[in-house]
C-alpha positions in Angstrom: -40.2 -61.6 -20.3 -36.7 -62.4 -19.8 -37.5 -64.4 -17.1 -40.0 -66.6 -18.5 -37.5 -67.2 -21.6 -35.1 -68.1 -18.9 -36.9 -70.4 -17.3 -38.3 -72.3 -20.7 -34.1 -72.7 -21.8 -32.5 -72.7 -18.4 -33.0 -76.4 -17.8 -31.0 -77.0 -21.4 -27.9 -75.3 -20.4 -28.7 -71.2 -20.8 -28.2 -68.8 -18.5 -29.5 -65.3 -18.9 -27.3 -62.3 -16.6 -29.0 -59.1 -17.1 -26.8 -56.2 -16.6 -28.0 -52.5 -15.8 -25.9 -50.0 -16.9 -26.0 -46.8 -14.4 -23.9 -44.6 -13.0 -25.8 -43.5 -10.4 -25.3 -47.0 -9.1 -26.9 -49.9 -7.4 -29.4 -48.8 -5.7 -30.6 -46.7 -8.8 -31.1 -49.8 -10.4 -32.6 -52.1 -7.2 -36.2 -51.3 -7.5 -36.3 -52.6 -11.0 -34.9 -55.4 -10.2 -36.9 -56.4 -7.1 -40.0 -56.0 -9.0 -38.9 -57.7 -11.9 -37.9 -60.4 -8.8 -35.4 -62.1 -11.7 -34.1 -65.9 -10.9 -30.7 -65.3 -12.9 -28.3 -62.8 -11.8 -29.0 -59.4 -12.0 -25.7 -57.0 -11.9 -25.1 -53.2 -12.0 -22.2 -51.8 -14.3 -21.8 -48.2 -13.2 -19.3 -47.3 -15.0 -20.4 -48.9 -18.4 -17.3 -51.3 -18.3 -19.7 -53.8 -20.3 -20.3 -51.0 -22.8 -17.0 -50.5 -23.6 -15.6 -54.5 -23.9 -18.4 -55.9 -25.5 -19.0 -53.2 -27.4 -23.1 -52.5 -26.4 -24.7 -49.3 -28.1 -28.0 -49.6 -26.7 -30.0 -51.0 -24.4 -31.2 -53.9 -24.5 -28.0 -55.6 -26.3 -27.2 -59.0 -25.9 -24.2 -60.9 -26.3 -23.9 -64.9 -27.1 -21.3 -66.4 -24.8 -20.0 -70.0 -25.2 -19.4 -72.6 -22.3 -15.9 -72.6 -23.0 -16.4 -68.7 -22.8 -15.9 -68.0 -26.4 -18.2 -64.6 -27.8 -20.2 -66.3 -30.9 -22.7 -63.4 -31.1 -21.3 -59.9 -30.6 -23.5 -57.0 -29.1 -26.9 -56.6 -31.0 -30.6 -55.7 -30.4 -31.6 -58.3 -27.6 -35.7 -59.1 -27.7 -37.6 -61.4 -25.5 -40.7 -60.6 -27.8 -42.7 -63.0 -30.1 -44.9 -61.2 -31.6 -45.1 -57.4 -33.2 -46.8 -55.1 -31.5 -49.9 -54.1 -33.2 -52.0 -51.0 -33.4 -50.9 -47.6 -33.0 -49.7 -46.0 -29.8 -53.0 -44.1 -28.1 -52.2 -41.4 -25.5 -52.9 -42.0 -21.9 -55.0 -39.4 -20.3 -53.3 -37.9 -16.7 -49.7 -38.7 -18.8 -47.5 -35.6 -19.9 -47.8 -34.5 -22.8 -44.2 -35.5 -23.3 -44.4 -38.7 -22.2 -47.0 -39.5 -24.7 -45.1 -38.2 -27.4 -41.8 -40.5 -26.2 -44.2 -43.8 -26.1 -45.7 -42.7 -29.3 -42.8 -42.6 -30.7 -41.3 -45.7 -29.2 -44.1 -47.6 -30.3 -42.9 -47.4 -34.0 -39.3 -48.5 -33.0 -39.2 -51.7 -35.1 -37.4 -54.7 -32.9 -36.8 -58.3 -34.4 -39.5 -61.1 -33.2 -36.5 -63.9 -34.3 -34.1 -63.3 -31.8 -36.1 -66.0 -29.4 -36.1 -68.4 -32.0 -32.0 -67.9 -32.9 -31.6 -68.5 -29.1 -33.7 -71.6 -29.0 -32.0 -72.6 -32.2 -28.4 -72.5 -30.5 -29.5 -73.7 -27.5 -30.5 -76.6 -29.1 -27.4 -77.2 -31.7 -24.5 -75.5 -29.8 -21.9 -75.0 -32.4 -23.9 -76.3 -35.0 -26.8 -73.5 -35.3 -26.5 -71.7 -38.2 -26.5 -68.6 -35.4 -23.8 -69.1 -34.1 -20.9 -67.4 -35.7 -17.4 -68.3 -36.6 -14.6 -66.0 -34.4 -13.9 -63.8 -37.6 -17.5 -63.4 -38.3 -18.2 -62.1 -34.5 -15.0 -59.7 -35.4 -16.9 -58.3 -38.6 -19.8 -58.0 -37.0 -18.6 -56.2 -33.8 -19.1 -52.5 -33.7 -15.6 -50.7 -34.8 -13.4 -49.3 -31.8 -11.2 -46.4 -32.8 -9.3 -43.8 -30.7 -12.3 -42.1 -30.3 -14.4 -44.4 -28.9 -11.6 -45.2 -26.6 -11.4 -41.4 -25.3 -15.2 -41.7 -25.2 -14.7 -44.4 -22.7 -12.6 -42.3 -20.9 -14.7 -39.4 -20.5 -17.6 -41.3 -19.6 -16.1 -42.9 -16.4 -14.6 -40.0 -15.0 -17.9 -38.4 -15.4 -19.3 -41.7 -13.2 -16.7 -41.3 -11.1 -17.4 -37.1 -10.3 -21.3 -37.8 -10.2 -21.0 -40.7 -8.1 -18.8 -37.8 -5.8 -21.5 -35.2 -6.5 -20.0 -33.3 -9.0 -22.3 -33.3 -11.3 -21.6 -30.2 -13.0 -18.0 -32.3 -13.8 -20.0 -35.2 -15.0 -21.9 -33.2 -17.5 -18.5 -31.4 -18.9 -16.9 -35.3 -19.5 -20.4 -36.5 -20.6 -21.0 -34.1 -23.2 -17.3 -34.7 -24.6 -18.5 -38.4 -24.9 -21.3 -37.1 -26.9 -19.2 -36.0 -29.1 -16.7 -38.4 -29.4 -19.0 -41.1 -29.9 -22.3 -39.8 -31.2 -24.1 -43.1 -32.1 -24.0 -44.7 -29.2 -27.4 -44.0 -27.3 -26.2 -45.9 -24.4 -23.6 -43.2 -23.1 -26.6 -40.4 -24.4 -29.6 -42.0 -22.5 -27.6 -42.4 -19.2 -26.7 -38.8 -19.5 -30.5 -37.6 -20.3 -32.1 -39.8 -17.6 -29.6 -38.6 -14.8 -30.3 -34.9 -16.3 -34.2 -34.7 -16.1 -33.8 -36.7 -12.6 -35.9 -34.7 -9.8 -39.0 -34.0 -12.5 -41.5 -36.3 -11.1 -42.5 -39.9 -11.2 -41.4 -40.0 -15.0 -37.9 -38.5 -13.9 -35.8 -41.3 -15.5 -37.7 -41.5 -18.9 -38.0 -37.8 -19.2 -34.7 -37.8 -20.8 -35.2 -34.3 -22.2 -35.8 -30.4 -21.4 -38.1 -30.1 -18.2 -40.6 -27.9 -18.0 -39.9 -24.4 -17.2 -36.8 -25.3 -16.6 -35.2 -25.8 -20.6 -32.8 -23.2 -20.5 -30.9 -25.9 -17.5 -30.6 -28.6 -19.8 -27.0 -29.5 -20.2 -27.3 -31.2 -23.3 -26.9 -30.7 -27.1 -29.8 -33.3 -27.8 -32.7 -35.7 -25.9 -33.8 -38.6 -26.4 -37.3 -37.5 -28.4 -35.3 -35.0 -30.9 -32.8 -37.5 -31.4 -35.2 -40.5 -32.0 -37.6 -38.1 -34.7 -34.2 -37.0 -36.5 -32.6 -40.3 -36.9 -36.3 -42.3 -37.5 -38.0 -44.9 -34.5 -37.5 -47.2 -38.0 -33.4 -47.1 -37.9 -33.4 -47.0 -33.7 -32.1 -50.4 -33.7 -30.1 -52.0 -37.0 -31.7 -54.9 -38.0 -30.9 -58.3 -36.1 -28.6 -60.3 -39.1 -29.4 -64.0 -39.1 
């Protein structure tokens, strides 16, 4: 989808660079990217550099970025959609159980079908869209950074660094700290839950929870399903502000 936005607006000035955040690396990432065969650069943040300057909190963010290389939308829900989707989520037979229940549930994750029209908008008027925001407006809008969020940073890429080394029992020690240093931000959780239910099968990276037979192994406090019911697939992402 991002690819066919890219190529509508490419040809007026925009250029889309898709960044996959994953500490397992490049080649984690490669098969998504060679069957997505993207035109506009595709790059691979392993340590979740991007994350931490720009301030992403979830995936998929997106950040407006000037020609003169000026932010003028801070991190926020990115969609390529159009349209709602429609209908209620139906289980597919052969699927896990579990697997089910994570697309039923992202099925009622509310996302905003404007976003494609506030790109066009700017790409169209520049400076003068009503989208794009004023420097103290992106500040306001830009997810706070305190100490712990910092620290949280901290942890997180030592625990790249030590899985990366294959100490993974090291990265789950520093990852769990991040967990609790920063608890909203799912992007530092879901690259923790997908590395963690890695091995269970040709769902291994969306598991992101307990694996069968195997619960009393996983490392975490939380997964992505219990999280997701707590918090409500309605507040997943905070709504897109014009």
């Amino acid at each position: 989808m991002w690819q066919e936005l890219r190529n509508e607006l490419h040809p007026k000035g925009l250029e889309i660079v898709a960044v996959g955040m994953d500490a397992a690396g490049a080649e984690a990432c490669r098969v998504y990217i060679e069957n997505a065969k993207p035109e506009h650069p595709s790059l691979v943040d392993s340590t979740h550099e991007v994350a931490e300057r720009f301030g992403v909190y979830n995936i998929p963010n997106g950040v407006w970025i000037d020609e003169k290389g000026i932010i003028v939308r801070p991190a926020e829900p990115a969609n390529p959609r159009t349209e709602r989707p429609t209908g209620r989520y139906q289980p597919i037979d052969g699927m896990p159980d579990h697997m089910n229940e994570i697309m039923g549930e992202a099925s009622k994750i509310r996302v905003s079908v404007d976003y494609v029209d506030m790109l066009r908008d700017w790409v169209e008027k520049g400076a003068d869209s009503e989208y794009a925001l004023s420097p103290d407006e992106v500040v306001a809008r830009s997810r706070p950074r305190d100490t712990s969020v910092a620290e949280g940073q901290a942890h997180f890429e030592l625990g790249a660094h030590l899985w990366q080394a294959g100490d993974k029992d090291g990265a789950v020690e520093h990852w769990r700290e991040v967990h609790r240093l920063d608890p909203d931000n799912f992007s530092y959780k879901r690259q923790a839950w997908s590395l963690a239910s890695a091995g269970t099968g040709p769902f291994e990276r969306f598991w992101q929870g307990p694996v069968p037979d195997h619960e009393d192994e996983w490392p975490y406090e939380s997964d992505w399903l219990s999280e997701v019911r707590a918090k409500g697939a309605e507040n997943y992402y905070p709504s897109v502000q014009p």
